[in-house]
C-alpha positions as CSV (number, residue, x, y, z in Angstrom):
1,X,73.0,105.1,56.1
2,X,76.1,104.4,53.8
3,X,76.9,100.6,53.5
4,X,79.2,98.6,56.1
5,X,83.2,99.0,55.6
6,X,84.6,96.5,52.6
7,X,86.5,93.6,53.4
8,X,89.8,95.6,52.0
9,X,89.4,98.0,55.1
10,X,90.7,95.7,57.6
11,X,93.9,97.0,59.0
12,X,94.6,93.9,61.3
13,X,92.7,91.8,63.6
14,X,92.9,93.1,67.3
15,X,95.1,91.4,69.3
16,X,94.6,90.4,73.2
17,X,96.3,93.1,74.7
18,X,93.9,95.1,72.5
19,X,90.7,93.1,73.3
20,X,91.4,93.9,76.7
21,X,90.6,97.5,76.5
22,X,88.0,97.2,73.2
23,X,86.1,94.6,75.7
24,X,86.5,97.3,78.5
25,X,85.2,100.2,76.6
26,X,82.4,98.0,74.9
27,X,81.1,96.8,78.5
28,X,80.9,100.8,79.1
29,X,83.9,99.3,82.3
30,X,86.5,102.4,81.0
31,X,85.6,105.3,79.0
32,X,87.5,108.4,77.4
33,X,90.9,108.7,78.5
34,X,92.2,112.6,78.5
35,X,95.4,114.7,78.3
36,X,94.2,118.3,77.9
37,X,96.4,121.3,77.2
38,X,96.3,124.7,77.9
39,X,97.1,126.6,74.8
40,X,98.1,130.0,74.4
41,X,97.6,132.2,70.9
42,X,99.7,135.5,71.2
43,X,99.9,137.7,68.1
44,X,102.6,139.3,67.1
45,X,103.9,142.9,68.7
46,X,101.7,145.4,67.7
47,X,99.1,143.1,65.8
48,X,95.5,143.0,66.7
49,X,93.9,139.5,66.5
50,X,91.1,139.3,64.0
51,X,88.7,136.3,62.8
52,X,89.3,133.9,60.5
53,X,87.3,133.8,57.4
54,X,84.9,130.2,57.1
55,X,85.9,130.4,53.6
56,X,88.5,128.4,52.5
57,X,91.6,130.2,52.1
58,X,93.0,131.3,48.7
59,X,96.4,132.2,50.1
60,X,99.3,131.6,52.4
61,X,98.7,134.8,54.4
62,X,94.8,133.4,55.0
63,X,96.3,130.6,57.0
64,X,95.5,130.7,60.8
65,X,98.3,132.6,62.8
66,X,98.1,133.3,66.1
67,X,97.2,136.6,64.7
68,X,93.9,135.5,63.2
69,X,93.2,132.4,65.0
70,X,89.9,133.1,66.5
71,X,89.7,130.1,69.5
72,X,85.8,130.0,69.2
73,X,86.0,129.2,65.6
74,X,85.6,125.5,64.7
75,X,87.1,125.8,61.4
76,X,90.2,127.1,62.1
77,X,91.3,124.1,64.2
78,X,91.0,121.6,61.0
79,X,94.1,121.9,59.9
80,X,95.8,120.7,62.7
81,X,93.2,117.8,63.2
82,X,93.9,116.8,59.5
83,X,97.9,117.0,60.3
84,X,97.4,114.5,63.3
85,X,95.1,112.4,61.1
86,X,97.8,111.7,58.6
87,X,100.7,111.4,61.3
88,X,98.7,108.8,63.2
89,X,97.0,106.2,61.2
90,X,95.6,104.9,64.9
91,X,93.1,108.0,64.4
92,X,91.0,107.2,61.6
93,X,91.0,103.3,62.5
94,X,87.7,102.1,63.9
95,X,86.7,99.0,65.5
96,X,84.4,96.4,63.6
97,X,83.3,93.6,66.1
98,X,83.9,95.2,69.4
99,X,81.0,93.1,71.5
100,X,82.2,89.8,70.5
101,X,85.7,87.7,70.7
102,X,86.7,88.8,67.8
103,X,87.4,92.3,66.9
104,X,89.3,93.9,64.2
105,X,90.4,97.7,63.1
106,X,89.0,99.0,60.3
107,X,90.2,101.8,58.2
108,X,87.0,104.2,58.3
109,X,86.1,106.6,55.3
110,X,88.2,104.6,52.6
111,X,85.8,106.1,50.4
112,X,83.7,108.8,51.6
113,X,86.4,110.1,54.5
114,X,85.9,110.5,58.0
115,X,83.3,113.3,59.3
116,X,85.7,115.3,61.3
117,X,82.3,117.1,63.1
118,X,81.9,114.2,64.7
119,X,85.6,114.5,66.3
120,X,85.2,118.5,67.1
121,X,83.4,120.1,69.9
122,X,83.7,124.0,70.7
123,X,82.1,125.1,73.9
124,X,80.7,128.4,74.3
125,X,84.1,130.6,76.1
126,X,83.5,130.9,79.9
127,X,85.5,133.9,82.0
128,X,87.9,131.7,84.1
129,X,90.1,133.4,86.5
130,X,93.9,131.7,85.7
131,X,94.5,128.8,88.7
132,X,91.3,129.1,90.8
133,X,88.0,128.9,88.7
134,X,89.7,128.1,85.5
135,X,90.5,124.4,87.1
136,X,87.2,124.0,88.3
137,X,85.6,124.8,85.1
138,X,87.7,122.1,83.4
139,X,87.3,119.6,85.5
140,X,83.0,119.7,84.6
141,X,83.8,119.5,81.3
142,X,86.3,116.6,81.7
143,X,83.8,114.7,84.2
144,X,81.1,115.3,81.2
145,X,83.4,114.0,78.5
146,X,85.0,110.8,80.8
147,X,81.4,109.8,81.4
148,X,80.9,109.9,77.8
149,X,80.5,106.2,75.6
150,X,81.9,106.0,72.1
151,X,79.3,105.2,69.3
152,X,79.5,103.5,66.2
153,X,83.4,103.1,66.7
154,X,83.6,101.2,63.6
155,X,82.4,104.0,61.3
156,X,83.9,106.6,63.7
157,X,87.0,105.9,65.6
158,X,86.7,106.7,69.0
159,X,88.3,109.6,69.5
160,X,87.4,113.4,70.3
161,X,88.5,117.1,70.6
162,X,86.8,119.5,72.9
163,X,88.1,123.0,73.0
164,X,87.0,125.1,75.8
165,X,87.8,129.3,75.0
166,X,89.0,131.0,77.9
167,X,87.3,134.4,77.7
168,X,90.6,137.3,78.8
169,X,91.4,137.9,82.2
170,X,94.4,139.9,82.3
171,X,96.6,138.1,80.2
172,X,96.6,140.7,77.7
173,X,97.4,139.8,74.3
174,X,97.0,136.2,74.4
175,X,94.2,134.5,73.3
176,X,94.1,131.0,75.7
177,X,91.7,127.4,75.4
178,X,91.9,124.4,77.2
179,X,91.8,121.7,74.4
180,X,91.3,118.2,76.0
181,X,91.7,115.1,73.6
182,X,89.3,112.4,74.8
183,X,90.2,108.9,73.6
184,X,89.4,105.1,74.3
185,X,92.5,103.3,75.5
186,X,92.3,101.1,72.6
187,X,93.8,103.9,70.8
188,X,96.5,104.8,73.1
189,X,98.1,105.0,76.5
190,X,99.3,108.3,78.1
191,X,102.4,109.2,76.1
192,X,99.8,108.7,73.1
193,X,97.9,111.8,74.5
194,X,101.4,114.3,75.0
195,X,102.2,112.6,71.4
196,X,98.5,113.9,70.0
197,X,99.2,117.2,71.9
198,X,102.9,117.4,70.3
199,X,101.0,117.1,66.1
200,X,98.4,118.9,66.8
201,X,100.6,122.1,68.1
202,X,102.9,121.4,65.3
203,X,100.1,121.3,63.1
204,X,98.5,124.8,64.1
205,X,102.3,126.2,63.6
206,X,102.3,124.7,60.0
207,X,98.7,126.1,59.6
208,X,98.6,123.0,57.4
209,X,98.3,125.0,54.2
210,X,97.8,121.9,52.1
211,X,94.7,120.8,53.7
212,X,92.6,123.6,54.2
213,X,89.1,124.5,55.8
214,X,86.8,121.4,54.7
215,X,85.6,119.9,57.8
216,X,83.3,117.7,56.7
217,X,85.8,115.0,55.4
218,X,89.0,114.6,55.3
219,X,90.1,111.4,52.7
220,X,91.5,107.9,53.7
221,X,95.2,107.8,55.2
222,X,95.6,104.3,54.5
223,X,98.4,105.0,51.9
224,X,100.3,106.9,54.1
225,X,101.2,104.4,57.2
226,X,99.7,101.4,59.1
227,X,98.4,100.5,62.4
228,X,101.8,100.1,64.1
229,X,102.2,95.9,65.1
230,X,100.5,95.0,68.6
231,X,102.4,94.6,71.3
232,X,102.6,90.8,71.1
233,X,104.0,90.4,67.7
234,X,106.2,93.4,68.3
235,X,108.1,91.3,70.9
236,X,108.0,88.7,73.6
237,X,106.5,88.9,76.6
238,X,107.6,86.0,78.6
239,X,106.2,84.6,81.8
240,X,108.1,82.8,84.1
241,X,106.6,79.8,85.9
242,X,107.0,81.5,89.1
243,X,105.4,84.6,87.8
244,X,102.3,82.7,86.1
245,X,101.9,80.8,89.5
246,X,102.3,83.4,91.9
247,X,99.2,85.1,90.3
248,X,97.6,81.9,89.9
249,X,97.2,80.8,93.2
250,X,99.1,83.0,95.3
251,X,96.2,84.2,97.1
252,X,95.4,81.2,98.3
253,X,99.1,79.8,99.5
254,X,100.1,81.1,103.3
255,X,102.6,84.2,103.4
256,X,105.1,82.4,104.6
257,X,105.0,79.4,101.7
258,X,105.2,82.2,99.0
259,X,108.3,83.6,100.5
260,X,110.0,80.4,100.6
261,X,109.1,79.9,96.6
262,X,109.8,83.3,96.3
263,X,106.8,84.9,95.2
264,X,107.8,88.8,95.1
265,X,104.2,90.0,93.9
266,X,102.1,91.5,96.7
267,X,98.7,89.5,97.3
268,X,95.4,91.5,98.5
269,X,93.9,90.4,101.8
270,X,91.0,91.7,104.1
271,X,93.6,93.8,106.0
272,X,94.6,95.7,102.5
273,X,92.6,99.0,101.6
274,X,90.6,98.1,98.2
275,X,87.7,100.2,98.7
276,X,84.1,98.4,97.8
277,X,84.1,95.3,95.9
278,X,83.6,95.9,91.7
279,X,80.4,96.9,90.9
280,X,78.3,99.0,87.4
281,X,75.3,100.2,87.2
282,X,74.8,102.2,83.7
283,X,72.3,104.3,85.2
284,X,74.9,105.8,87.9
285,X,77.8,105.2,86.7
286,X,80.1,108.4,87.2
287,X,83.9,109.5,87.8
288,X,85.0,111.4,90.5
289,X,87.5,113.7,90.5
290,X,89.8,116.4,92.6
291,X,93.0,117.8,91.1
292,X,96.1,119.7,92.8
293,X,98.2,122.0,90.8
294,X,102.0,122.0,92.4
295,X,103.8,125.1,91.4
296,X,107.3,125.3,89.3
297,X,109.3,125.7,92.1
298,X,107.9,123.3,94.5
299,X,108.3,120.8,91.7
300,X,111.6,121.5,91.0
301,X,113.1,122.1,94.5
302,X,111.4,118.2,95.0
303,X,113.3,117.2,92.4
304,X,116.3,118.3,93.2
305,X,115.6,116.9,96.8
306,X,115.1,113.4,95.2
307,X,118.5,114.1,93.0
308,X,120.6,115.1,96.8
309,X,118.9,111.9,97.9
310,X,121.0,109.3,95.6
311,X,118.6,106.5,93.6
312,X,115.3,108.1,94.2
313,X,113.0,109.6,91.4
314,X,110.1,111.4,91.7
315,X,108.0,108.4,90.8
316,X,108.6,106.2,93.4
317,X,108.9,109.3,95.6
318,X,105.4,109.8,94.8
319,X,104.3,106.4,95.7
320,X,105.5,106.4,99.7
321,X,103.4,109.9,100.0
322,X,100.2,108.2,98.5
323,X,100.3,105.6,101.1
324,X,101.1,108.3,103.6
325,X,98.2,110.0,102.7
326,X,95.9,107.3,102.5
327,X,97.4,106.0,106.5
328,X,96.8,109.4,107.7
329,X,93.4,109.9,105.7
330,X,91.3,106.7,106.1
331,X,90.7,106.4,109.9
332,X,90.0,109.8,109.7
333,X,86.8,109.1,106.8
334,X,86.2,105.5,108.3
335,X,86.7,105.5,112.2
336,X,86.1,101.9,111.8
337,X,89.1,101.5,109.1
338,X,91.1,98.5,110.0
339,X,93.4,98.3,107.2
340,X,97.3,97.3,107.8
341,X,98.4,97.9,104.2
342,X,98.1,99.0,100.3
343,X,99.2,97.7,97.3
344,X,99.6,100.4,94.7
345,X,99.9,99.5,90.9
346,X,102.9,101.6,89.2
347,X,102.5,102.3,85.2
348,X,105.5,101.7,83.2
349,X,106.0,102.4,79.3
350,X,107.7,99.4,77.3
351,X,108.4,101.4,74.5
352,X,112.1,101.8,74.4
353,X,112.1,97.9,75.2
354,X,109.9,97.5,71.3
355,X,112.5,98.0,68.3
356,X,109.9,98.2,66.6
357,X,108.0,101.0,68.4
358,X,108.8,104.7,67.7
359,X,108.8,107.4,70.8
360,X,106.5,109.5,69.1
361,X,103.8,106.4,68.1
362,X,100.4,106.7,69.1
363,X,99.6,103.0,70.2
364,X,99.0,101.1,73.8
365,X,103.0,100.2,75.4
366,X,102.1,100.4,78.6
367,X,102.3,97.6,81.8
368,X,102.7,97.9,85.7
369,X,104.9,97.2,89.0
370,X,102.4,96.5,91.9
371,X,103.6,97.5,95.0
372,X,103.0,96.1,98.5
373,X,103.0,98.9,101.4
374,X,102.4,98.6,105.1
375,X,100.0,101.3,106.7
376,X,102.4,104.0,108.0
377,X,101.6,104.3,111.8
378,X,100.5,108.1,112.5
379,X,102.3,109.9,114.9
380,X,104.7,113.0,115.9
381,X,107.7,113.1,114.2
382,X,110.7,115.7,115.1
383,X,112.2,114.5,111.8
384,X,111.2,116.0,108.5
385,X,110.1,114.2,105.4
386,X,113.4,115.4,103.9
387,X,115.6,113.9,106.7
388,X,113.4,111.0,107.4
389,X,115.9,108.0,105.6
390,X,113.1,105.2,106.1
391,X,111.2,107.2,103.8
392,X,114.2,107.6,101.0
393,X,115.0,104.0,101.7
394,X,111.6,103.3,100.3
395,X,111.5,105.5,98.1
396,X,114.9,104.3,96.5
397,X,113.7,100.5,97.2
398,X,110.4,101.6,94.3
399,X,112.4,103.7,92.1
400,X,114.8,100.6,91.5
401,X,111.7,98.1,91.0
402,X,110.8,100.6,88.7
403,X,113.9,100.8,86.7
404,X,114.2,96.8,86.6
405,X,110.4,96.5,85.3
406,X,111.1,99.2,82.6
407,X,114.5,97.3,81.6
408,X,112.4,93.3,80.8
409,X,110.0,92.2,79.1
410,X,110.0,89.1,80.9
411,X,106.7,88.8,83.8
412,X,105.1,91.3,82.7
413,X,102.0,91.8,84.0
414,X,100.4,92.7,80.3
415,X,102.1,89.4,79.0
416,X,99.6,87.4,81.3
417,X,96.9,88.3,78.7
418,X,98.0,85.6,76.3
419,X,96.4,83.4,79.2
420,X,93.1,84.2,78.3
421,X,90.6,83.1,75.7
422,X,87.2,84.8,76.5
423,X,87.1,89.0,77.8
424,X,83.6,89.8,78.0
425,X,83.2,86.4,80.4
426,X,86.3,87.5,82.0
427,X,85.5,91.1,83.1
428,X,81.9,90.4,83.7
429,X,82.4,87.4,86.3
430,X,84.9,90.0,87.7
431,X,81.4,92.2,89.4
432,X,80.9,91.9,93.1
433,X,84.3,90.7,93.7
434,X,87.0,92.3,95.8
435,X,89.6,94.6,94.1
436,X,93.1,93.3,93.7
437,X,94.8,97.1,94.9
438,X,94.6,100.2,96.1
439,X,95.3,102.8,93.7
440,X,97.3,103.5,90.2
441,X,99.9,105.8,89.5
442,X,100.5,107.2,86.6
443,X,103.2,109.7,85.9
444,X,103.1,110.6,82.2
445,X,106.6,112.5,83.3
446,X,107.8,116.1,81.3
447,X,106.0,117.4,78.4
448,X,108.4,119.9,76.4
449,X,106.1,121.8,74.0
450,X,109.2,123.7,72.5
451,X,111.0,120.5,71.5
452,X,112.8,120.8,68.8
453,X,110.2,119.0,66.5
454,X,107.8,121.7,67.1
455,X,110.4,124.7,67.6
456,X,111.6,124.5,64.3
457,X,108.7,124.4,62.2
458,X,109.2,126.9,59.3
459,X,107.4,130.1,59.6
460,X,107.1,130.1,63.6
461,X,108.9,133.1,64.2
462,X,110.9,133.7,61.5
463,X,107.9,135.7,59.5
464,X,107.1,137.9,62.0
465,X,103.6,135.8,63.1
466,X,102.8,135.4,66.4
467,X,103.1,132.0,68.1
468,X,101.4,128.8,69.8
469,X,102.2,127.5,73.2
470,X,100.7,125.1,75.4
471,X,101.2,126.2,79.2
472,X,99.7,123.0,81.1
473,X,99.0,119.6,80.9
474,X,96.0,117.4,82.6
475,X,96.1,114.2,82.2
476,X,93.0,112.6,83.6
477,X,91.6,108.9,83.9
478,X,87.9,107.7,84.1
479,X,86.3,105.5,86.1
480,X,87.7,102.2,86.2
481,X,85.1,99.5,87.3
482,X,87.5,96.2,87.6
483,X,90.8,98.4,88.8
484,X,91.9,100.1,92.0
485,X,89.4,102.2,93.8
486,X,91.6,105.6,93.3
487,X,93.6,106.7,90.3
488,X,96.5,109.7,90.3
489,X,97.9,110.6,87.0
490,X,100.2,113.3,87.0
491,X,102.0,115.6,83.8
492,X,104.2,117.8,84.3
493,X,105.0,121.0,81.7
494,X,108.6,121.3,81.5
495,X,110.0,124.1,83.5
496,X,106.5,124.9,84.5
497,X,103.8,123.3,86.9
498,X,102.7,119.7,87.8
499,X,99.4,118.8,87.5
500,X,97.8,115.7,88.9
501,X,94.6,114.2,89.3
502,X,92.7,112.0,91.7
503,X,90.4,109.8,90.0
504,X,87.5,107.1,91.3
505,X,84.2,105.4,90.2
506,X,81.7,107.4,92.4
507,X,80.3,105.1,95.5
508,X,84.1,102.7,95.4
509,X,85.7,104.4,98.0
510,X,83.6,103.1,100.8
511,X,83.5,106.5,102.9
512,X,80.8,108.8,103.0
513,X,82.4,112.3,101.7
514,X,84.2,111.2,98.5
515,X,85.1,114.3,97.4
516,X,85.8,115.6,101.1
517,X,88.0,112.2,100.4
518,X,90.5,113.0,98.0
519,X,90.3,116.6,98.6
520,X,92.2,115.7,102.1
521,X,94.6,112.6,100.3
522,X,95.7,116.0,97.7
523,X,95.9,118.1,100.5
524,X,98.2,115.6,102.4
525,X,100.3,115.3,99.2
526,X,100.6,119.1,98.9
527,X,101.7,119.4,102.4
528,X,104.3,116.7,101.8
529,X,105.7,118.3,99.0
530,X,106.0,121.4,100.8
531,X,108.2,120.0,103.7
532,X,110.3,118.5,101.5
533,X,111.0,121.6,99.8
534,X,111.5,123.1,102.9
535,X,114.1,126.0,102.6
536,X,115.0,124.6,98.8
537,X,112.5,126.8,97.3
């Protein structure tokens, strides 16, 4: 076994915000966060797709193009990997220290380079009819790979590629693979994934000519860019005294006294839906998962329905039908269900509050607005969703929390981080204790595959080659032990489909039928979307 990292490695001590989710991933709490992408390889008119060579190539014209790129072929994605590698130093940084108080990144392969075999994984191509089994067969391998620990992070950074080959079924003349990047949340958030997605497609239009085949190594990138600053020294994340004290003992103060101190952030009690208290067993510890696929022009006439509707977006939009769901849902999976409200937690990217963050970083901006709901009483309504104004009135009363949280960096639910000392205390005393909400949201918005980054890579189209496209996005969570009990994370392909998933720690729910579950909460959501489009569509 090669010796231990030098000293000269060390790329910078993690900071709290990082501990956080090194701890997490350590305690086996949170594994491999995904954003997979449907790509598409169709070869020029008239030319007949051949494979590439395992040879490394002596010419420009050897270079994969989508009329030689052979999707079962683990050599011919290296190129790309290597261009992500070098655009994002987060990507060959490992993590020295991660059980105790006191981790740091590391540079890995300063000498030798990293072993990119150990970062690439090509399943065997399964026949997958477009839409109906083709889902189904992603979502075992994603369930495989969520499940999935990261070893020896700090010789390999955790971090992996799985491409699944899509055998044809009459899409003729385009070759198609699902590739899912699997990653800890120490070395990104969600836009990190669509920003992983964005180099690697620019990288398989370059073909990366100055890299070539080798995939056993690929040399250090420490000379060309460092870990980006953490969050913390980036900027300021100031707490308020109100803030600090509302989540310090705002459980335990009646309603009424935190109103009259003001107190805005909603407070868990036995009447609020948290599903079972935390709990991990390594033995069966598993994610759940259901997705829904909303079609282009359901998405955009709800959309446009939220754009009619004045101060609504789609996000807080999103966030009234959840609980909806869930009201309508729960008694029916629990008859003895006697829950009066949720409180969702609402992702929100700091990035374009960080100067000294870039859009197209790969690093960890994210924090969240939790949201108090009561349980929506079920019964018949001659007024549709798209008429019904306490629902818009909602849904602009989240949309503008929203905006204000994405606007500050003061209270900040990240910032409360700098409170603590000790994680792995922290998260552990956490077990057999109630959950503090109901379920995340996490909208990872539009991803534009022919931005103009990756459109006007030289050679795309201008030589005659075929092209790369990617024609969905997944992004997917794992099991969260000491979060909500349900996670939705939702991408959507500009001017093409939405995709979300429904995400849980098997046995959290607290009903019998899990799956049964959040097949009905999706179904529920479908069926909203649907009568808002109404005669939009």
């Amino acid at each position: 076994m090669p010796p231990p990292p030098s000293g000269d490695s060390i790329l910078r001590a993690a900071s709290k915000n990082d501990r956080r989710y090194i701890t997490r991933h350590a305690l086996g709490f949170y594994r491999a966060l995904i954003l997979a992408g449907l790509y598409t390889f169709t070869p020029r008119q008239g030319a007949a797709p051949t494979p590439v060579e395992k040879t490394a190539p002596t010419s420009a014209s050897d270079f994969p193009s989508a009329d030689n790129f052979d999707v079962k072929d683990p050599t011919t994605y290296i190129p790309a990997l290597k261009h992500c590698i070098a655009t994002h130093p987060i990507l060959s940084a490992g993590i020295r220290g991660q059980d105790g108080e006191e981790p740091v990144f590391v540079r890995c392969g300063d000498v030798e380079g990293m072993e990119l075999e150990r970062h690439l994984e090509v399943l065997d191509p399964v026949l997958a009819v477009p839409d109906v089994n083709e889902i189904e067969t992603l979502k075992r391998v994603m369930l495989r790979v969520h499940d999935t620990s990261f070893e020896d992070v700090e010789r390999v950074p955790p971090w992996k590629v799985i491409v699944l080959p899509l055998s044809p079924s009459g899409k003729e003349g385009k070759n198609r693979a699902y590739v899912v990047f699997a990653y800890s949340h120490s070395h990104g958030d969600g836009r990190s994934g669509l920003n992983f997605h964005r180099t690697f497609l620019e990288g398989l239009q370059r073909g990366q000519k100055e890299q070539g085949y080798d995939c056993t190594t690929v040399y250090s990138t420490s000379g060309q860019g460092s870990l980006p600053p953490a969050l913390e020294e980036a900027c300021t994340l100031r707490i308020t005294w109100t803030f600090l004290l509302s989540t310090l003992f705002g459980a335990r103060m009646p309603e009424w006294l935190r109103g009259w101190l003001g107190f805005s952030t909603p407070i868990a009690s036995d009447k609020t839906w948290t599903g079972k208290v935390m709990q991990y067993n390594a033995g069966n510890f598993r994610t759940g998962s259901e997705i829904l696929l909303v079609q282009r022009n359901r998405v955009e006439s709800v959309l446009r329905a939220c754009r009619e509707k004045g101060g609504a977006r789609f996000t807080g939009l999103l966030n009234q039908l959840v609980v909806r769901a869930l009201s309508d849902v729960l008694p029916e999976h629990d008859a003895s269900c006697a829950v009066e409200d949720f409180i969702g937690a609402i992702v929100v990217d700091l990035r374009a509050l960080v100067p000294a963050y870039k859009p197209k970083m790969m690093l960890n901006c994210v924090s969240a607005v939790y949201e108090g709901s009561q349980r929506v009483a079920k019964g018949i309504s001659v007024v549709s969703l798209k008429d019904d104004e306490a629902l818009w009135d909602a849904v602009r009363g989240t949309t503008a929390r929203l905006a204000h949280s994405a606007s500050t960096l003061v209270d900040q639910p990240i910032g409360l981080v700098q409170y603590l000392n000790k994680f792995r205390p922290w998260f552990l005393e956490k077990l057999g204790e109630a959950r503090d909400s109901s379920y995340e949201i996490s909208n990872a918005v539009v991803f534009d595959p022919s931005s103009k980054d990756n459109a006007s890579v030289s050679g795309v189209e201008s030589d005659g080659k075929g092209t790369w496209d990617i024609e969905r996005m997944v992004f997917s969570q794992p099991a969260n032990v000491t979060n909500c009990p349900l996670s939705f994370s939702g991408v959507t392909r500009k001017d093409g489909e939405m995709v979300m998933t429904l995400n849980w720690q098997v046995g959290a729910l607290g009903v019998a039928d899990e799956n049964g579950f959040a097949k009905d909460i999706l179904g529920r959501i479908d069926g909203y979307f649907t009568e808002i489009a109404g005669d939009m569509q």
